[in-house]
Structures are given as structure tokens and as C-alpha cells.
C-alpha positions as CSV (number, residue, x, y, z in Angstrom):
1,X,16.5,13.6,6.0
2,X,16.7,14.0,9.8
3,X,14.6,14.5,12.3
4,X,14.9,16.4,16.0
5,X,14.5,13.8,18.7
6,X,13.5,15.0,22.6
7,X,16.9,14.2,23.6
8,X,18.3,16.9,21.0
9,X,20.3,14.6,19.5
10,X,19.6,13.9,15.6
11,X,18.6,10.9,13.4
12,X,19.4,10.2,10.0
13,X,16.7,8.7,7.9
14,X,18.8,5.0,7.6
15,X,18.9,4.9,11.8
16,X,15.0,5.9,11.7
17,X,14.4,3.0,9.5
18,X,15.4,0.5,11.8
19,X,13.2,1.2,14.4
20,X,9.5,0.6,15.1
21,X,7.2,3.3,16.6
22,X,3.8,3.1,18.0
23,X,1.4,6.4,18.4
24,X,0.5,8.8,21.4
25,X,-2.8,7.1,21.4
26,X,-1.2,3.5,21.6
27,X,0.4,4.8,24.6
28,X,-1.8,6.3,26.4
29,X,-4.2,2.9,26.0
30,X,-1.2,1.1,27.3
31,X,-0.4,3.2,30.3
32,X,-4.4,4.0,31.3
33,X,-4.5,7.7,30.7
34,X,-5.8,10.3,29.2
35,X,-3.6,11.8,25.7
36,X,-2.7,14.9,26.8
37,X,-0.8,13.3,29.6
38,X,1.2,11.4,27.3
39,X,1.3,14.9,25.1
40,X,2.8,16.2,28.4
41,X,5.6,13.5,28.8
42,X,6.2,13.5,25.4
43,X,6.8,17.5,25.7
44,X,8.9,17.3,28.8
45,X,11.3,15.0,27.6
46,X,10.3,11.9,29.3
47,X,10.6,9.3,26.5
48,X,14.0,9.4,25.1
49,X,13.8,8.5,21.1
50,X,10.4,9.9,20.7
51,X,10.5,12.6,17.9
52,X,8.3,14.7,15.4
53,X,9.3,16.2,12.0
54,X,7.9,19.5,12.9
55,X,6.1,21.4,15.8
56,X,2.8,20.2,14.5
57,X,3.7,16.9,13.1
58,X,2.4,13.7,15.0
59,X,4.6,12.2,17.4
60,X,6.9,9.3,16.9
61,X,7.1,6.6,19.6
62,X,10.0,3.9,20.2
63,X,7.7,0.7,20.6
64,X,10.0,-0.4,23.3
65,X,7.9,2.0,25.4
66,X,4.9,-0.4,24.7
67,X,7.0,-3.2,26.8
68,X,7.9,-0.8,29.6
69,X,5.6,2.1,29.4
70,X,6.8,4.2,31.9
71,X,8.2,7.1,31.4
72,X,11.9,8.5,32.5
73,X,11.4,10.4,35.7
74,X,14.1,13.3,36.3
75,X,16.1,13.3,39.6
């Protein structure tokens, strides 16, 4: 199995194993905001490794993003 991560890049079921994710809600707790901003960030491609199995599937969040919550800003 393999999932579609933000970046585009794919995942096999073994590499998503190894890592730990944490939930929209988490995040948004973390960060102080509301959950449709961190729906928006997670839609624009702001945290790199975040992934869902399908368009209405919940979201998948690195917990390294619990440690440094901000998200990737675009130049």
C-alpha cells in the first residue's frame, strides 16, 4: 500500500511505519488556531510528509511538526 504525500512524492506502507503522526486537531491546539487553518496549510502544501489515503480521508501529521509547529512558508 501507498499513500500520496503533499509533496507528491509516494510512501510505501514499511517507510509509513516508521514514523509517528499526530492529528489536525493536535496541531491546531499546539499552534493556537482554529482547524480550518491548519486544513488550509495542510491543503497548500505547507507541511511536507503530511498525507491522506484519499480526498476525504483524515489527515496524517509528522509529529515532528508538534516540536516545531510552524509551517513551511513559500518564497
Amino acid at each position: 500500500m501507498t499513500a500520496t504525500v503533499d509533496t507528491g512524492m509516494r510512501l510505501s506502507a514499511a517507510e509509513m511505519r516508521h514514523t509517528e503522526y499526530t492529528s489536525p486537531k493536535e496541531l491546531a491546539d499546539v499552534l493556537g488556531v482554529s482547524l480550518a487553518t491548519v486544513y488550509r496549510y495542510l491543503e497548500r502544501g505547507l507541511y511536507p510528509g503530511a498525507f491522506r489515503y484519499t480526498d476525504k480521508a483524515n489527515w496524517h501529521i509528522p509529529i515532528r511538526y508538534l516540536s516545531d509547529p510552524m509551517p513551511v512558508r513559500s518564497a
